[in-house]
TORSEKE-87215 format. One line per field, with one value per atom (N, C-alpha, C): residue in one letter; atom name; x, y, z. Coordinates in steps of 0.02 Angstrom, whole numbers, plus 32768, in hexadecimal, padded with zeros to 4 digits. Example, Ala and Ser with C-alpha at 12.3 -4.5 7.8 and 13.67 -1.06 7.14 Angstrom:
2
code (A  A  A  S  S  S)
site (N  CA  C  N  CA  C)
c1 (8294  8267  8294  8282  82AC  8285)
c2 (7EE4  7F1F  7F5B  7F90  7FCB  8002)
c3 (8186  8186  8186  8162  8165  818A)
% end
This chain:
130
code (X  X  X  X  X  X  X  X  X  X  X  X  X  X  X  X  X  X  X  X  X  X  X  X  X  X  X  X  X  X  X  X  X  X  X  X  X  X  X  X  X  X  X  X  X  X  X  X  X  X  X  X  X  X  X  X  X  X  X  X  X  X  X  X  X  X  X  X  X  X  X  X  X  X  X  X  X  X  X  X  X  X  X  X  X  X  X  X  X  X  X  X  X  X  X  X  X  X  X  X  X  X  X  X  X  X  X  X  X  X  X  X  X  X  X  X  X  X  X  X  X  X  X  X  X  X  X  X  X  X  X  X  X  X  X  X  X  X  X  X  X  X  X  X  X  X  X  X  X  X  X  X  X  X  X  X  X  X  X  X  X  X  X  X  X  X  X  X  X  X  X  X  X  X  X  X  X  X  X  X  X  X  X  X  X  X  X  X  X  X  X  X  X  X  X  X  X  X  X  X  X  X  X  X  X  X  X  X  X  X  X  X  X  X  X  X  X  X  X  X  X  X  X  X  X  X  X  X  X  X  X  X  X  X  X  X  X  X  X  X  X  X  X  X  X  X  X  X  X  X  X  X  X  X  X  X  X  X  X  X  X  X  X  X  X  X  X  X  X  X  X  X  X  X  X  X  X  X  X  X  X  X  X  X  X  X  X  X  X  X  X  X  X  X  X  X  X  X  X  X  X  X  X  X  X  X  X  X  X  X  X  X  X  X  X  X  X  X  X  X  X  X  X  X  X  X  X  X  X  X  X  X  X  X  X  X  X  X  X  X  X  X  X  X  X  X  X  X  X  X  X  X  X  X  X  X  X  X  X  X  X  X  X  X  X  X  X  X  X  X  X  X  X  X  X  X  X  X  X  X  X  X  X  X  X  X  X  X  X  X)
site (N  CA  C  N  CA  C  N  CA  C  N  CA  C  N  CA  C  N  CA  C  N  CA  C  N  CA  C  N  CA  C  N  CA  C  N  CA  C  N  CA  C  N  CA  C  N  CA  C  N  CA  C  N  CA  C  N  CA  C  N  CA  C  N  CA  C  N  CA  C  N  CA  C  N  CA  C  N  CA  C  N  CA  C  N  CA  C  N  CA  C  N  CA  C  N  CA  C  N  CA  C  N  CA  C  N  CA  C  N  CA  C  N  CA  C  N  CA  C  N  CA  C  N  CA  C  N  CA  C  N  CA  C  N  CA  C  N  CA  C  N  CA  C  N  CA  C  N  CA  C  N  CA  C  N  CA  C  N  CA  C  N  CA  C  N  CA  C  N  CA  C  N  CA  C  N  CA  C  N  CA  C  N  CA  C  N  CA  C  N  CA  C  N  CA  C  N  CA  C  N  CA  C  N  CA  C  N  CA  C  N  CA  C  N  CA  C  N  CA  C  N  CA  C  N  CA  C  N  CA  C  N  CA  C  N  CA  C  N  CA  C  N  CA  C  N  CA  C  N  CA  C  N  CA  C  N  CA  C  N  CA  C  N  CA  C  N  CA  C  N  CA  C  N  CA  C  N  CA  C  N  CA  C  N  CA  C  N  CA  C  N  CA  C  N  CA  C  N  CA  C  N  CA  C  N  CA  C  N  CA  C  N  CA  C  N  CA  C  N  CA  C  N  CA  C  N  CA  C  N  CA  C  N  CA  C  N  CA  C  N  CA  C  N  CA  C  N  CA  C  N  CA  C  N  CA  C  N  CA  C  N  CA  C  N  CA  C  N  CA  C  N  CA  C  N  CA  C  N  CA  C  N  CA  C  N  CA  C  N  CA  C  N  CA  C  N  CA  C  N  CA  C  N  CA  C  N  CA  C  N  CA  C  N  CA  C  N  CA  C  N  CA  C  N  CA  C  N  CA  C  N  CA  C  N  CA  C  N  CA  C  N  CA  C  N  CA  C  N  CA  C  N  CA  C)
c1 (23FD  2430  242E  242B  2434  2476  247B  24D7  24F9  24F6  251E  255B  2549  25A4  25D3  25C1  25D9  25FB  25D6  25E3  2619  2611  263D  267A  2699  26BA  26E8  26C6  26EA  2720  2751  278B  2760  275A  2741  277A  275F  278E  2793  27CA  27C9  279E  277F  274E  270A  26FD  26B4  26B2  266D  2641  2631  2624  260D  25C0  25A9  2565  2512  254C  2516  24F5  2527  253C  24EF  2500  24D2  2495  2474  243E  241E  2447  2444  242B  2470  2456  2427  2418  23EE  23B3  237B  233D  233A  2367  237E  237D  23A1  239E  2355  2347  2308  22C3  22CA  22A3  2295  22F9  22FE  22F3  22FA  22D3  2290  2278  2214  220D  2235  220F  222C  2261  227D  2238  2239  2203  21C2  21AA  2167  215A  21AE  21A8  21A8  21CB  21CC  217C  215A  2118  20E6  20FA  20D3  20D9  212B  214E  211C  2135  2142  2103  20E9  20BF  20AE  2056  205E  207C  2084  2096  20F1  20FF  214E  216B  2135  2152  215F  215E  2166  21B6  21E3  221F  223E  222D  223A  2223  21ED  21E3  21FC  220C  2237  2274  228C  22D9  22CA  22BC  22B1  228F  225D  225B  227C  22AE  22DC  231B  231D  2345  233D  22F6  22D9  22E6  22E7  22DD  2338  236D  23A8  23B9  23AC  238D  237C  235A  2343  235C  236E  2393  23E4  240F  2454  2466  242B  245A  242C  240B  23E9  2429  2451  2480  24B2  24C7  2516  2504  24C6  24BE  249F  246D  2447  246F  247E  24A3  24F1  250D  254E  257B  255A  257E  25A6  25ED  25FD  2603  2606  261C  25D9  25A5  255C  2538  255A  2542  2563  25AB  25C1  25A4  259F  257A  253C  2503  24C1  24D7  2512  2524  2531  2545  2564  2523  24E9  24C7  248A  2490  2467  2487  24B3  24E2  24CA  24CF  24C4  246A  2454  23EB  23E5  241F  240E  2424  245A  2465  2452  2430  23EB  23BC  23A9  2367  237F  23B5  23B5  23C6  23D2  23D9  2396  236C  231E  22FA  22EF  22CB  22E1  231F  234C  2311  22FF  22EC  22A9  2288  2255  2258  2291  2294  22C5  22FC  2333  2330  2319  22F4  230D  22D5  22D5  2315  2327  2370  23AF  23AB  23DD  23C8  2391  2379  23A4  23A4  23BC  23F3  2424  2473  2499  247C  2496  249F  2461  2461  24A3  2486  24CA  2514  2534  2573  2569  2530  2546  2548  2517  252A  2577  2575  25CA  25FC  25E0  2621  2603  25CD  25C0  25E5  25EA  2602  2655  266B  26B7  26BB  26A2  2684  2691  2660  264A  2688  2694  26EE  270B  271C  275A  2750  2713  2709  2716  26F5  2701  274A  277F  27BB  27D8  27C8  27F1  27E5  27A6  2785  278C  27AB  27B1  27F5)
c2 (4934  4937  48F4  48ED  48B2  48A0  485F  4845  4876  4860  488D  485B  4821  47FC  4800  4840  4844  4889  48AC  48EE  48F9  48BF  48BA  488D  487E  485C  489F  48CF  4904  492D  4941  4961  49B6  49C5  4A09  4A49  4A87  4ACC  4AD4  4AED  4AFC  4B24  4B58  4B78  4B45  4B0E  4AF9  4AFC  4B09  4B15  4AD8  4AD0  4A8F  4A9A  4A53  4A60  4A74  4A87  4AAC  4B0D  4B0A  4B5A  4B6C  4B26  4B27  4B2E  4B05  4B03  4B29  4B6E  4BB3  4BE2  4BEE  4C12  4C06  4BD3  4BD2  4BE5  4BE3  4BE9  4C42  4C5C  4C96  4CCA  4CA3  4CB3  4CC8  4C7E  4C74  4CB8  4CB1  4CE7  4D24  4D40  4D67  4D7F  4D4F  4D3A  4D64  4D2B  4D2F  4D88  4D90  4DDE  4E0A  4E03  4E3F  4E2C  4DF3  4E04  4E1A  4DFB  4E31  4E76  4E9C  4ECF  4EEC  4ED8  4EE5  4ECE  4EAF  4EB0  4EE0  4EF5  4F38  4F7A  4F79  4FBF  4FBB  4F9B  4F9D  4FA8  4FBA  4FCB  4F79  4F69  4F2D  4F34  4F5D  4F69  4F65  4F72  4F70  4F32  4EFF  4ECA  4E7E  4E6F  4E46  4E4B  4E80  4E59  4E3F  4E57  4E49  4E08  4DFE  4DAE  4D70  4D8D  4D5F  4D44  4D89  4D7D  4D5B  4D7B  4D50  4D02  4CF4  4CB7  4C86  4CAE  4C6F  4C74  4CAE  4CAB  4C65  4C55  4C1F  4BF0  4BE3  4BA5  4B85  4BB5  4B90  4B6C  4BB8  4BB2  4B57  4B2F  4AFC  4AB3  4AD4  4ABE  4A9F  4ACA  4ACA  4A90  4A6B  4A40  49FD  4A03  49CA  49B9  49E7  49D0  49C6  49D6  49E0  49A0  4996  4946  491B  491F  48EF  48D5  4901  48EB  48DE  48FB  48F4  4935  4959  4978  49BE  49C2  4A01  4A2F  4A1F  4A4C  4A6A  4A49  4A5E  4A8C  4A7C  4AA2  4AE1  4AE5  4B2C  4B3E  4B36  4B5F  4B7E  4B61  4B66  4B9D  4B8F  4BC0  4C12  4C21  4C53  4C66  4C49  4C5B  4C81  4C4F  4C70  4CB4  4CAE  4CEF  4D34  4D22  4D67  4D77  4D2A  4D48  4D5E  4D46  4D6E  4DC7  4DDF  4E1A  4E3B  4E31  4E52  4E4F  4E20  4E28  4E69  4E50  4E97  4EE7  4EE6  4F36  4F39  4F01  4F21  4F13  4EFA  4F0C  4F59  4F6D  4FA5  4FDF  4FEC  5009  5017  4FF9  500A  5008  4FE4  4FE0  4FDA  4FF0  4FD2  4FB4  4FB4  4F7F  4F37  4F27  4EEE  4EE4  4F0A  4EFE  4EEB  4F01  4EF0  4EB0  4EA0  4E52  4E31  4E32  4DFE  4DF7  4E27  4E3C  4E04  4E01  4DC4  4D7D  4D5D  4D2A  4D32  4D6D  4D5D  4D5B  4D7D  4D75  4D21  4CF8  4CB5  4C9B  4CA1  4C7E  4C70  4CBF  4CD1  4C9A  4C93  4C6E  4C1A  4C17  4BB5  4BC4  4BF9  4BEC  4BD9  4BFA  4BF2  4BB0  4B99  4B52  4B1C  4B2F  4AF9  4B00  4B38  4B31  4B0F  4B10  4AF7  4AB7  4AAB  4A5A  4A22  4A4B  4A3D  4A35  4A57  4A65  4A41  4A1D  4A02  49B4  49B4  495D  494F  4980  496C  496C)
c3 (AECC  AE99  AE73  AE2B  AE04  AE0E  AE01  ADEE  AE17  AE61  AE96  AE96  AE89  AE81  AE4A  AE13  ADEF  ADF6  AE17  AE2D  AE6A  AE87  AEC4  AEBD  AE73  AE4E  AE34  AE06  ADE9  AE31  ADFE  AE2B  AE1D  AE4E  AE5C  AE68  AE56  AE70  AEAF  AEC6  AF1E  AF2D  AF12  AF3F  AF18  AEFD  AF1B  AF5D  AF67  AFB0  AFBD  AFF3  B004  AFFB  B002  AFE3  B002  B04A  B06A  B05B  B039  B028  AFFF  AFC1  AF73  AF9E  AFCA  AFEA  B019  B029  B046  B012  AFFA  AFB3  AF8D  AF60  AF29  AF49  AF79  AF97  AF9E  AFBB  AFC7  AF7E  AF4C  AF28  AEE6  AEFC  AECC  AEDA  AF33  AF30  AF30  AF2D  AF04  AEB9  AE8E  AE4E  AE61  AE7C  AE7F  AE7E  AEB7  AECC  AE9D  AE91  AE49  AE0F  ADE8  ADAF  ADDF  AE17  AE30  AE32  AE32  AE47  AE0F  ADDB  AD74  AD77  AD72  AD53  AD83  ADAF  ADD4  ADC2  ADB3  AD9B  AD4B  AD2C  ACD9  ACC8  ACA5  AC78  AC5B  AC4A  AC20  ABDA  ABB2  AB76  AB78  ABAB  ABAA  ABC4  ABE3  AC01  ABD0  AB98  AB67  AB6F  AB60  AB69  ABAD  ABC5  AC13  AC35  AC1B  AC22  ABF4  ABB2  AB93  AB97  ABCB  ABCE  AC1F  AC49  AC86  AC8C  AC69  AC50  AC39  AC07  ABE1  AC0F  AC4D  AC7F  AC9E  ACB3  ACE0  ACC0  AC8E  AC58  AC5E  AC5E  AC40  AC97  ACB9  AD18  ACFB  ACFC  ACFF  ACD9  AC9E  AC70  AC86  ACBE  ACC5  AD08  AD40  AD56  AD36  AD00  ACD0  AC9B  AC80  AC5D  AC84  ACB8  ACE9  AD0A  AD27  AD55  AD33  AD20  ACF3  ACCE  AC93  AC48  AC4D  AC90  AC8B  AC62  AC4E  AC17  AC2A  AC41  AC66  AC35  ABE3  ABC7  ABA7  ABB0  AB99  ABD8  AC13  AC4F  AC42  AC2E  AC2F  ABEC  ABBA  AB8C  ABA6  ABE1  ABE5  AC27  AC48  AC6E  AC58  AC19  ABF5  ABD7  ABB0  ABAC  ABDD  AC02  AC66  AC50  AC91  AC82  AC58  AC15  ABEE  ABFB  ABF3  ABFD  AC42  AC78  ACAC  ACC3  AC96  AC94  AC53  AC20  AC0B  AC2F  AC5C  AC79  ACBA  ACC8  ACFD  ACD2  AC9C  AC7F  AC6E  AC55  AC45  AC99  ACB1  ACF2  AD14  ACFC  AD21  ACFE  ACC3  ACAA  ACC5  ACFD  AD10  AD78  AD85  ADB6  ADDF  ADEB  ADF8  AE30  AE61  AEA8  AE7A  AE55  AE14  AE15  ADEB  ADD7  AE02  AE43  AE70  AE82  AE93  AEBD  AE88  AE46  AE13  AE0A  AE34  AE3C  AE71  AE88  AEBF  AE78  AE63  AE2F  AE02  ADEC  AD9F  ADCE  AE01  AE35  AE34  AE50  AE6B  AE1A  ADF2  ADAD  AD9A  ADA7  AD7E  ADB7  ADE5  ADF9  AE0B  ADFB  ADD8  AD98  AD5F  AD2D  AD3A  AD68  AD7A  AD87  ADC5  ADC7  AD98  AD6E  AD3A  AD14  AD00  ACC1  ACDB  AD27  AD4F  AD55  AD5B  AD5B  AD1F  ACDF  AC8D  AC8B  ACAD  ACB0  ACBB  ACF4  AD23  AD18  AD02  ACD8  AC92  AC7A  AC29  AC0E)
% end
């Protein structure tokens, strides 16, 4: 974690997890990720798979993007924007993976649940520090 004394400075929501939780989940998660798009680029047709990787991609990308602005940059209110955006590329990516697989589509159901509630998270934090 970058600037963990800054993080451990902010007044947090009562249900943050402690931070053994984050380090269960996310791995768990991720390879849920992995195996949902494996199982979309087996199902799908190559001709049908262009949106599906655009949106799962720029899934990965904000994925990467959100504790670079929240720890790095400091920025809670740039983390919840990149959070809200996650969010929506991650439930298009699960109605178009659904369309060829729903296996796919459920692995990615667990993600957008924990997103949605880092996004709770992150408001409550913006909230509670500003």
């Amino acid at each position: 974690m970058q600037n963990p004394e800054w993080y451990y400075n902010l007044t947090k929501p009562v249900l943050t997890p402690p931070p053994m939780v984050f380090q269960i989940i996310w791995p768990l998660l991720y390879l849920m990720i992995a195996i949902s798009l494996i199982i979309y680029l087996r199902k799908t047709p190559k001709i049908q798979r262009p949106l599906g990787i655009v949106f799962f991609s720029t899934q990965l990308l904000l994925n990467f993007l959100w504790p670079q602005i929240f720890f790095k940059m400091t920025s809670i209110g740039g983390a919840l924007i990149i959070l809200s955006l996650l969010i929506v590329t991650v439930f298009y990516t699960i109605i178009i993976f659904k369309k060829t697989s729903k296996i796919a589509a459920a692995l990615l159901t667990p993600y957008l649940l924990w997103i949605l509630f880092a996004w709770y998270l992150n408001f409550e934090i913006w909230h509670l520090n500003t």
